[in-house]
Backbone bond lengths (Angstrom), bond angles and torsions (degrees), N, CA, C in turn:
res aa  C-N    CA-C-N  psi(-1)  N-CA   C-N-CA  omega(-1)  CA-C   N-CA-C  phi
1 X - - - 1.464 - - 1.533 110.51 -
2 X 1.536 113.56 -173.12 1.273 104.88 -154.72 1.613 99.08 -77.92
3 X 1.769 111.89 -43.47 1.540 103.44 -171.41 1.259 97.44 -57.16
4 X 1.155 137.67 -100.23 1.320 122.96 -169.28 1.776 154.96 -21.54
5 X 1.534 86.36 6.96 1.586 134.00 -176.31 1.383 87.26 -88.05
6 X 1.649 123.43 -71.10 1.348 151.54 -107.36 1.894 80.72 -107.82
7 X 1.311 117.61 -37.11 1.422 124.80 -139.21 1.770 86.71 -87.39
8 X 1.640 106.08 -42.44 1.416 134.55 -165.68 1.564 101.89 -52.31
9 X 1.454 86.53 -63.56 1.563 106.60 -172.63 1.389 121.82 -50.15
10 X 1.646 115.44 -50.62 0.929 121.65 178.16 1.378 124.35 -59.15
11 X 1.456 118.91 -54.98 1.530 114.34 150.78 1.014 160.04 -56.01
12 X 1.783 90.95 -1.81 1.892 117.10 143.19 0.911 122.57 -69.18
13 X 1.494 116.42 -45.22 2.088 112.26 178.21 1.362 87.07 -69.09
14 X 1.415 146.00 -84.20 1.516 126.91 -128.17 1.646 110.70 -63.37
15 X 1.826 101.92 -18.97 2.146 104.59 173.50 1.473 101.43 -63.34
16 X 1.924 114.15 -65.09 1.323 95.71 -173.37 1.718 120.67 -64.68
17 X 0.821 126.94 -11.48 1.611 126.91 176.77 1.492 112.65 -80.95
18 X 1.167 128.61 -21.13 1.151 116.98 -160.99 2.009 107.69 -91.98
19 X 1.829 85.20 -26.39 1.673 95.86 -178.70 1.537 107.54 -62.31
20 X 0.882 112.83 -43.33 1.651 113.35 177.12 1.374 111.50 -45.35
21 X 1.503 90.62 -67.06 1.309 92.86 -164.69 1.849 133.90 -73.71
22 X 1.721 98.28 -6.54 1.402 105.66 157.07 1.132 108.56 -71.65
23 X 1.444 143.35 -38.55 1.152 147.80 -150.64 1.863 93.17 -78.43
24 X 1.338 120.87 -40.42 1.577 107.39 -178.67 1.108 111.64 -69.46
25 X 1.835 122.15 -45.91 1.338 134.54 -167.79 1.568 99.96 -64.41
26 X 0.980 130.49 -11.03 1.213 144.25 -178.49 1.564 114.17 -76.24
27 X 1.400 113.14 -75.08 1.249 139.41 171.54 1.749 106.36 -50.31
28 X 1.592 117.36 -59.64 1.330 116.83 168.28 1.619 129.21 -40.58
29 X 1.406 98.41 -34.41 1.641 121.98 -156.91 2.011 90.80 -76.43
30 X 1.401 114.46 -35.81 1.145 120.17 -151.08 1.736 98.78 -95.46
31 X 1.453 112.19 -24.05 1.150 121.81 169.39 1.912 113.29 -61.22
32 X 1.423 101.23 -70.93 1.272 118.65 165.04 1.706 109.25 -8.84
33 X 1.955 100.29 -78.02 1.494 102.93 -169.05 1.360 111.69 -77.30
34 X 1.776 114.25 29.79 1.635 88.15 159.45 1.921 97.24 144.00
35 X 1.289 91.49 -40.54 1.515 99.54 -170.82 1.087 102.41 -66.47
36 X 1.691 136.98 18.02 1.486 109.48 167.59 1.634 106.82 -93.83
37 X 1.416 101.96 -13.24 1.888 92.64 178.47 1.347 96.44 -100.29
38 X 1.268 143.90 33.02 1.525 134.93 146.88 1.448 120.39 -106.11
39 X 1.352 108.12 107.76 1.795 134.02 -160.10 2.009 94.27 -59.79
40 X 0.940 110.83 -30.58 1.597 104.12 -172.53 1.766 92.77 -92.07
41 X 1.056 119.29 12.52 1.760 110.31 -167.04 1.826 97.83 -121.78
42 X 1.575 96.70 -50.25 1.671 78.50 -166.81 1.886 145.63 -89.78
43 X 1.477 70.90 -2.14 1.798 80.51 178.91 1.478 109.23 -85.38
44 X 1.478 105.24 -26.91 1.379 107.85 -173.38 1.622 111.21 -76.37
45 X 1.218 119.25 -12.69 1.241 140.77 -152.93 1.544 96.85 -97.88
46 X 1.801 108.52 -61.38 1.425 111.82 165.08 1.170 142.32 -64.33
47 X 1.516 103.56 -0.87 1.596 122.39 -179.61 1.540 107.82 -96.85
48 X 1.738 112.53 -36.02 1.705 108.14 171.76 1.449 111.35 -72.41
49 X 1.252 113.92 -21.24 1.981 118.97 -174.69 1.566 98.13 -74.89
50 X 1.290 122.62 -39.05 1.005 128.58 169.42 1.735 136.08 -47.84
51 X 1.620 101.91 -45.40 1.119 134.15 169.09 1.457 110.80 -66.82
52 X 0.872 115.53 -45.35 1.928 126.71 -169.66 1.899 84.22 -88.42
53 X 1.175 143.82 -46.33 1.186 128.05 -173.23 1.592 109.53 -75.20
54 X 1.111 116.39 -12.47 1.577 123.49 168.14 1.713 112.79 -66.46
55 X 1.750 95.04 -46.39 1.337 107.85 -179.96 1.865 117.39 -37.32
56 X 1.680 82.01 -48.48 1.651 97.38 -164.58 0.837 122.02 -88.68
57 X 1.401 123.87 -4.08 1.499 132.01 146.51 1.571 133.55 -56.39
58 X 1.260 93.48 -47.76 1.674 119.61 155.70 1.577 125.45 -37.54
59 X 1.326 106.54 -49.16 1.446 134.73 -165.76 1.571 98.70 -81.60
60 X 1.393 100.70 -58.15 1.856 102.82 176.39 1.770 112.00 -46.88
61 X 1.895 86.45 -51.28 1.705 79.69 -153.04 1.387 116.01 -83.00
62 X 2.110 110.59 -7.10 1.409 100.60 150.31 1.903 137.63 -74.39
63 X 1.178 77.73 -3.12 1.649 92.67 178.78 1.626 97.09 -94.95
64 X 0.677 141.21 13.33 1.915 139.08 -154.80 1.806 76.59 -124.08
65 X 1.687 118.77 -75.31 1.779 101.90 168.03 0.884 132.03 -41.89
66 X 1.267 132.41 -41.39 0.995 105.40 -172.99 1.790 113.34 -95.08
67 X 1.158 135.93 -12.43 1.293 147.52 -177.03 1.943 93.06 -56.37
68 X 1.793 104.91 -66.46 1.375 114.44 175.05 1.519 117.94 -35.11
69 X 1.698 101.00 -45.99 1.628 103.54 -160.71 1.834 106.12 -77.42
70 X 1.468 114.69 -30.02 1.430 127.46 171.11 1.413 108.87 -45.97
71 X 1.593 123.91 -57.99 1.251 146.35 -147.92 1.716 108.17 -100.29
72 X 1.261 95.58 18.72 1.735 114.40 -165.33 1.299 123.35 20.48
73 X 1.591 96.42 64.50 1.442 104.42 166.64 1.598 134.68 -127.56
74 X 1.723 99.07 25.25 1.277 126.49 -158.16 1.575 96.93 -77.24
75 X 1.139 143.61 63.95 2.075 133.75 -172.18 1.307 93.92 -68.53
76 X 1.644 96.13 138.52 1.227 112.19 -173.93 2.085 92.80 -118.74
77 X 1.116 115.66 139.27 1.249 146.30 -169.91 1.456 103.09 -112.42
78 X 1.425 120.37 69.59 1.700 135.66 150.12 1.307 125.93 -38.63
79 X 1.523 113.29 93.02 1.538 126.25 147.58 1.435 124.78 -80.82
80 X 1.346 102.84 167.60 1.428 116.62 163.01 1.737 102.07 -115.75
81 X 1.416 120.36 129.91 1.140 121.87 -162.47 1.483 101.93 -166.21
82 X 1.287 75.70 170.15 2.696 92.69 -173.81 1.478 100.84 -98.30
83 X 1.189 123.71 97.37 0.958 142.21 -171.63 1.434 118.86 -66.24
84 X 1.489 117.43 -20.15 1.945 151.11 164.86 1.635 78.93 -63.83
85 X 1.483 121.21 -73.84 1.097 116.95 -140.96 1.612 117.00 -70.86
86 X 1.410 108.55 -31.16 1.682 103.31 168.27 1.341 89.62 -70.74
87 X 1.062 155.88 -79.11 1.469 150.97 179.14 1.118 100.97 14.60
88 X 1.682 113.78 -77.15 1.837 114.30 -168.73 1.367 111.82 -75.64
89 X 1.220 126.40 -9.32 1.310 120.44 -175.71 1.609 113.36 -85.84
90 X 1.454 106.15 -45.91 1.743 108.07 167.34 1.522 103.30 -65.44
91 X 1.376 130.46 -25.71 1.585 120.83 -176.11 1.747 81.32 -59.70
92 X 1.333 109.62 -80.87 1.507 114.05 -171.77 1.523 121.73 -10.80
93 X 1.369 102.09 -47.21 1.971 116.26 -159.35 1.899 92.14 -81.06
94 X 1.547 106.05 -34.40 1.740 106.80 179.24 1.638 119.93 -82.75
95 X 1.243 128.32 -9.22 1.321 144.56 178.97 1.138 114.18 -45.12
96 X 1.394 124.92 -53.18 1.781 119.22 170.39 1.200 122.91 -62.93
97 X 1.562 97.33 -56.24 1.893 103.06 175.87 1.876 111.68 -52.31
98 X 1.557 123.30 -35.98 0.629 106.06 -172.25 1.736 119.19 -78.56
99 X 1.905 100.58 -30.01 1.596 104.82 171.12 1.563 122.57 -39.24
100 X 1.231 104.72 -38.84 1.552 135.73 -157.98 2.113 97.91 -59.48
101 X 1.281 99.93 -31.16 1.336 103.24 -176.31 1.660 100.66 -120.38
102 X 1.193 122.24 37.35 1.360 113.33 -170.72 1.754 128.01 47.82
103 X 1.079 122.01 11.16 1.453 130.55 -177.81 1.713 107.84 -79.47
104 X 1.870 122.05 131.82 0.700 116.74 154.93 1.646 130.52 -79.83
105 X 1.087 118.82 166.20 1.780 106.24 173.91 2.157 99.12 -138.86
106 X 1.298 88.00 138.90 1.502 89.08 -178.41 1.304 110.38 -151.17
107 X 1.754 117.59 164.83 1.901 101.03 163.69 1.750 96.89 -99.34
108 X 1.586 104.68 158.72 1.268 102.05 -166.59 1.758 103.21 -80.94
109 X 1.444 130.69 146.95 1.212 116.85 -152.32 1.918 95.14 -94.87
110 X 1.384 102.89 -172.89 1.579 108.77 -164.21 1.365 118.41 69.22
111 X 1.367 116.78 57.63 1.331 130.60 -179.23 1.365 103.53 -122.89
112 X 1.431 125.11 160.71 1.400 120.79 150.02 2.021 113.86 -82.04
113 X 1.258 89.19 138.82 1.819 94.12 -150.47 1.816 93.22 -62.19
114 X 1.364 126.42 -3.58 1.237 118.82 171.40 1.053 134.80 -135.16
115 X 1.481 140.10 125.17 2.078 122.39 -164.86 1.788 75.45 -144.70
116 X 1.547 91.25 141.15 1.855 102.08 -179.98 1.956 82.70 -113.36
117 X 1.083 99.39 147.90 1.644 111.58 176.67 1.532 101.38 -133.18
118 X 1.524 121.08 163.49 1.421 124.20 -174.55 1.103 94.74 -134.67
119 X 1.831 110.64 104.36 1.362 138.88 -176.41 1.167 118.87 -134.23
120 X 1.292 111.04 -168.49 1.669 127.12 159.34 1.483 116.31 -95.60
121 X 1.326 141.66 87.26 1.274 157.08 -165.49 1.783 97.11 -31.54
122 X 1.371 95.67 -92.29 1.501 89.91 -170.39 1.610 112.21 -72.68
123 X 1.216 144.58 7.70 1.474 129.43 171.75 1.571 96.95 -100.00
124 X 1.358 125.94 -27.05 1.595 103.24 137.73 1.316 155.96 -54.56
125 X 1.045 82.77 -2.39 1.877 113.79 171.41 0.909 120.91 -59.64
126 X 1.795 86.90 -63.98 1.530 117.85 -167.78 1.440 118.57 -45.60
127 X 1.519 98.75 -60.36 1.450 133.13 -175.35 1.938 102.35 -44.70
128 X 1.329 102.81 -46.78 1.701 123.48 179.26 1.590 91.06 -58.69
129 X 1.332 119.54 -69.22 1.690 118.27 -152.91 1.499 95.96 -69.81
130 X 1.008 136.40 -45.77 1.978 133.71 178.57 0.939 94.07 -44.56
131 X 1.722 120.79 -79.21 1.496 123.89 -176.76 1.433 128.30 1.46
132 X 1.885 90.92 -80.40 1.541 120.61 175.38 1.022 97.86 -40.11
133 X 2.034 119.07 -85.86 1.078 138.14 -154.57 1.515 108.20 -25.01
134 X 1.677 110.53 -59.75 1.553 117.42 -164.63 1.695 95.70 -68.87
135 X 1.196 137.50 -38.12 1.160 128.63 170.12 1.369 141.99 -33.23
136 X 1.541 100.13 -44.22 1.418 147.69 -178.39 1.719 92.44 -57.40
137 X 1.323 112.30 -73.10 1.551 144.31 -160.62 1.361 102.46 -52.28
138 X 1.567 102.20 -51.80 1.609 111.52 -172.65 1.437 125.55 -94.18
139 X 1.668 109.18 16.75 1.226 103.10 -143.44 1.742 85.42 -115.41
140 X 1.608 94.25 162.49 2.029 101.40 -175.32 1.711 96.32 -73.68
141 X 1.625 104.48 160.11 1.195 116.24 153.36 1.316 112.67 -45.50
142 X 1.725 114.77 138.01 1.532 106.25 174.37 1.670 123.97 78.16
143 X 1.139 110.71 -11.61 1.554 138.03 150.60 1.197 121.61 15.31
144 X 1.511 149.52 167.31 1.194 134.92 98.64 1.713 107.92 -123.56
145 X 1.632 98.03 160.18 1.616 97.59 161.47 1.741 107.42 -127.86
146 X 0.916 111.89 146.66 1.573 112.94 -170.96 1.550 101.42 -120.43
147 X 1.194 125.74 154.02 1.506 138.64 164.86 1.741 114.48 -121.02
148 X 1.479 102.83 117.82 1.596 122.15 -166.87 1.474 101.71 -115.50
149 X 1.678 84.79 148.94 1.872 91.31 -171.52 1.602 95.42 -130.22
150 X 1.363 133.17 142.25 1.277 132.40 -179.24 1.607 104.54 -149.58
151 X 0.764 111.87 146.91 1.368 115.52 -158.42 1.695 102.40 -114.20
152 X 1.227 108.08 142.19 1.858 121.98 -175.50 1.187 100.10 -135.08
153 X 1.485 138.84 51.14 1.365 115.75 131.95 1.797 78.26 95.89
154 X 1.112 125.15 -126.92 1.372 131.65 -179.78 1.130 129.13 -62.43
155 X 1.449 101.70 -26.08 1.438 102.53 -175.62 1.699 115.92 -105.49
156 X 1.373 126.68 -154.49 1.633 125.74 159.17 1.285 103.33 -139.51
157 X 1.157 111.06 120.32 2.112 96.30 164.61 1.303 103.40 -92.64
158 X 0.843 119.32 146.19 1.485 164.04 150.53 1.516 136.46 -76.46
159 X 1.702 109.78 77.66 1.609 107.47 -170.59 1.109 106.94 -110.88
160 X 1.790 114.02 137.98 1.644 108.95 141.51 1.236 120.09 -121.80
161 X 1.216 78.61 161.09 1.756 98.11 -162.76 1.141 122.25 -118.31
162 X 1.328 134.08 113.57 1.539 131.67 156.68 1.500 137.86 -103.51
163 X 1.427 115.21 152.47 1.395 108.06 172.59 1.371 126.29 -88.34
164 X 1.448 121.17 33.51 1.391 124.89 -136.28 2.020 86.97 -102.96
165 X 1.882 99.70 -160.89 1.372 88.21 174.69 1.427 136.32 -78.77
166 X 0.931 119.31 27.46 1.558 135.12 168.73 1.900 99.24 52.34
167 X 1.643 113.76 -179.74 1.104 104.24 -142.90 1.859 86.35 -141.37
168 X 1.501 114.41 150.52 1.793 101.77 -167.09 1.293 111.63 -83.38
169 X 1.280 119.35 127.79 1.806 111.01 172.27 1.614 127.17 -15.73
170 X 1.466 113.57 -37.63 1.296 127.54 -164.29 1.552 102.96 -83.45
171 X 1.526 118.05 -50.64 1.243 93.73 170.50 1.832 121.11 -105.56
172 X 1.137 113.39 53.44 1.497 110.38 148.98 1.565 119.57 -90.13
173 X 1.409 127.65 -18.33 1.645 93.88 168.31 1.379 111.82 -81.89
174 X 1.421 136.19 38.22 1.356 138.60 -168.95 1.821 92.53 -128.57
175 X 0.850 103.86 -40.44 1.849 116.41 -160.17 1.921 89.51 -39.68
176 X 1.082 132.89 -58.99 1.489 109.98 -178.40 1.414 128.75 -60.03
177 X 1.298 102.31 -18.83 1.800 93.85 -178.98 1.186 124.27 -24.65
178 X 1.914 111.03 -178.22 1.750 99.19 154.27 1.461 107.41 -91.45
179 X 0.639 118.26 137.35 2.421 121.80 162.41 1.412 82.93 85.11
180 X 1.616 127.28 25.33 1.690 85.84 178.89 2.035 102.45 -90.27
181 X 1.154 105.95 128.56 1.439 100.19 -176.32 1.817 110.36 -97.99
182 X 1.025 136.59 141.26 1.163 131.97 130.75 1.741 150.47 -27.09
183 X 1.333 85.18 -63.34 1.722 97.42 172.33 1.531 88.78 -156.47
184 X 1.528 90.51 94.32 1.706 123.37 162.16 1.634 96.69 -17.78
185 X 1.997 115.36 -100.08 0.946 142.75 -156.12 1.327 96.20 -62.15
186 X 1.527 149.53 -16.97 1.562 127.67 154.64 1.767 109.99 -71.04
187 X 1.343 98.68 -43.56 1.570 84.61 -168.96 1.500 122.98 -71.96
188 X 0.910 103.41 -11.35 1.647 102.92 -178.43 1.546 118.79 -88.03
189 X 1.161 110.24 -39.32 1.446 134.06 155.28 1.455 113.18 -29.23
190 X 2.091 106.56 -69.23 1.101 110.08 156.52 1.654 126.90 -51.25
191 X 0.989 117.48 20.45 2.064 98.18 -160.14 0.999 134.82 56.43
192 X 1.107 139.01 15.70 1.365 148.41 -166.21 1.654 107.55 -70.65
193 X 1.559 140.77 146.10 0.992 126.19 170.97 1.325 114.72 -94.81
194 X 1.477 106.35 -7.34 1.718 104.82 -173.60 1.307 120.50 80.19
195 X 1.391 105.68 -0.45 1.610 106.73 172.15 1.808 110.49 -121.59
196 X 1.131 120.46 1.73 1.355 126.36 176.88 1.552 122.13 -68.68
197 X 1.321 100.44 12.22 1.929 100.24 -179.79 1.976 84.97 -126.66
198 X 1.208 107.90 -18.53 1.597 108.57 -171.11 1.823 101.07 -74.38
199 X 1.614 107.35 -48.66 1.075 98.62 179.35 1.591 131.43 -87.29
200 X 1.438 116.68 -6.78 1.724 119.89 150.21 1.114 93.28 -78.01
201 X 1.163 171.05 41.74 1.411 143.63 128.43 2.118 105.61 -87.29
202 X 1.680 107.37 -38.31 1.544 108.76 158.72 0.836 119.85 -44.27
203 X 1.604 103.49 -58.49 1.778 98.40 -153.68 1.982 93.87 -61.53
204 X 1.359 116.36 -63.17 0.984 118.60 -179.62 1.589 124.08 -18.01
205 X 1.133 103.87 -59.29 1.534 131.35 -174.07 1.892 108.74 -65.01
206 X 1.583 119.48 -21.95 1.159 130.09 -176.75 1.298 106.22 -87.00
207 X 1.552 118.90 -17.52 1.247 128.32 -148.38 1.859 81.96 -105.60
208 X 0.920 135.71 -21.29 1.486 156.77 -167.54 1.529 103.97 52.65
209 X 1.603 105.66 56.61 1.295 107.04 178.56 2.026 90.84 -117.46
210 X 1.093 103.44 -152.37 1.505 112.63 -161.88 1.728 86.97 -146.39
211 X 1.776 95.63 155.89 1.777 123.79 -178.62 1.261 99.09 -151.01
212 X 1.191 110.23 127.20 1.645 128.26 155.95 1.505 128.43 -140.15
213 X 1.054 111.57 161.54 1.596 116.80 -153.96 1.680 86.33 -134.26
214 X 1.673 100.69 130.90 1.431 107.22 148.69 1.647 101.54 -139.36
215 X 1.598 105.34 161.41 1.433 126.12 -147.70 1.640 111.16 -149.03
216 X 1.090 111.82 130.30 1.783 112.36 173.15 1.463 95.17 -146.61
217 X 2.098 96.43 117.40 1.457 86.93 170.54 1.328 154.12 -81.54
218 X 1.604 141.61 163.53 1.096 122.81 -124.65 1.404 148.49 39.97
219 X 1.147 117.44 7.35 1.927 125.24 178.57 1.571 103.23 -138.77
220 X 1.947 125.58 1.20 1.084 111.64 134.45 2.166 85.08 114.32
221 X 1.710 94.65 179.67 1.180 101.36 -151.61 1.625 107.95 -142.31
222 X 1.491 128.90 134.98 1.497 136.79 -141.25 1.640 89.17 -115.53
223 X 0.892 126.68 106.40 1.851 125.62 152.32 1.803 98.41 -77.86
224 X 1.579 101.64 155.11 1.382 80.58 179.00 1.772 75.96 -176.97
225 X 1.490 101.32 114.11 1.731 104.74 168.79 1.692 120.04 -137.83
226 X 1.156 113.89 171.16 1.588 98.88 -168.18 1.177 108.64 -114.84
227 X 1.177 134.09 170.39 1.703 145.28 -169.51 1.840 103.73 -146.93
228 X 1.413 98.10 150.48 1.288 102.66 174.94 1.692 124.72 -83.64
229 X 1.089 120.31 140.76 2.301 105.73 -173.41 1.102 95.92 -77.82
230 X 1.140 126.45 152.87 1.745 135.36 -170.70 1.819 82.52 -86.43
């Protein structure tokens, strides 16, 4: 029920918030007794406080969407646009992160090279870079993730696809929550805020289109949402 939604939740933000922020008070604390006049101690020191204060910026300003999008104040800004073409451009913006783990990224071919959809430009983006991102995270050495376009008459679906470690039957009707994680100790590792499947399921949902996920583990996991054709 909902309190117990409410009760859940809440003791998800103060877990992920609190790691950060031991992690500076930490780093600060060590500065304090001394480590700021030791040359091998403090830059490195101010560069992880740094890192963990990035974290918590992250954490706010995905919680800042979705708080807005709850409270219906998410405005969505309608284009007509090539929906292939942000495609290659977020492939583009994910290319290192994804090299970084050996992952390829591609659109799957046999498409018509152009479909205009009537969206929100960059919160379709968004929806693209989470996607990837979690793809990236979950995905095997040697990898690929592909992005598929199929067409319904009015609408476009929109899949990606990975071969990564796929995800257990039991918890996919959970996979959108906020903080709901999969595999705790990968995602955090990765950076993950734990809210990046919560907020493509908004944006999606603002768009009054639909997202669903199917998954088989080890052979990897299908995002797949629809858009309207301009």
């Amino acid at each position: 029920d909902r309190a117990t939604f409410r009760k859940e939740f809440m003791g998800n933000v103060s877990h992920e918030l609190k790691t950060p922020i031991f992690s500076i008070q930490g780093y600060i604390q060590t500065l304090i007794d001394g480590g700021l006049y030791d040359a091998e101690i403090n830059m490195r020191y101010l560069k992880k406080a740094d890192k963990n204060v990035d974290r918590l910026v992250k954490i706010v300003d995905d919680l800042d969407i979705i708080t807005n999008h709850e409270s219906g104040k998410m405005e969505l800004n309608y284009l007509n646009f090539d929906i292939i073409l942000l495609a290659k451009e977020t492939i583009s913006l994910m290319e290192d992160k994804a090299s970084e783990r050996d992952i390829s990224l591609s659109i799957k071919k046999g498409f018509s090279p152009s479909i205009k959809v009537s969206a929100d430009y960059s919160k379709i983006q968004q929806v693209l870079i989470n996607l990837l991102s979690n793809s990236i995270k979950y995905g095997q050495k040697n990898g690929q993730t592909e992005i598929g376009f199929y067409d319904m008459h009015e609408h476009i679906l929109v899949e990606v696809s990975d071969n990564g470690i796929g995800i257990e039957q039991k918890k996919l009707p959970r996979l959108f929550e906020r903080f709901y994680r999969v595999d705790k100790s990968r995602s955090r590792t990765a950076g993950g805020t734990g809210l990046g499947l919560a907020i493509v399921k908004h944006i999606v949902e603002a768009h009054q289109q639909t997202i669903n996920v199917r998954s088989t583990e080890e052979l990897g996991s299908t995002f797949g949402f629809t858009l309207k054709k301009s």
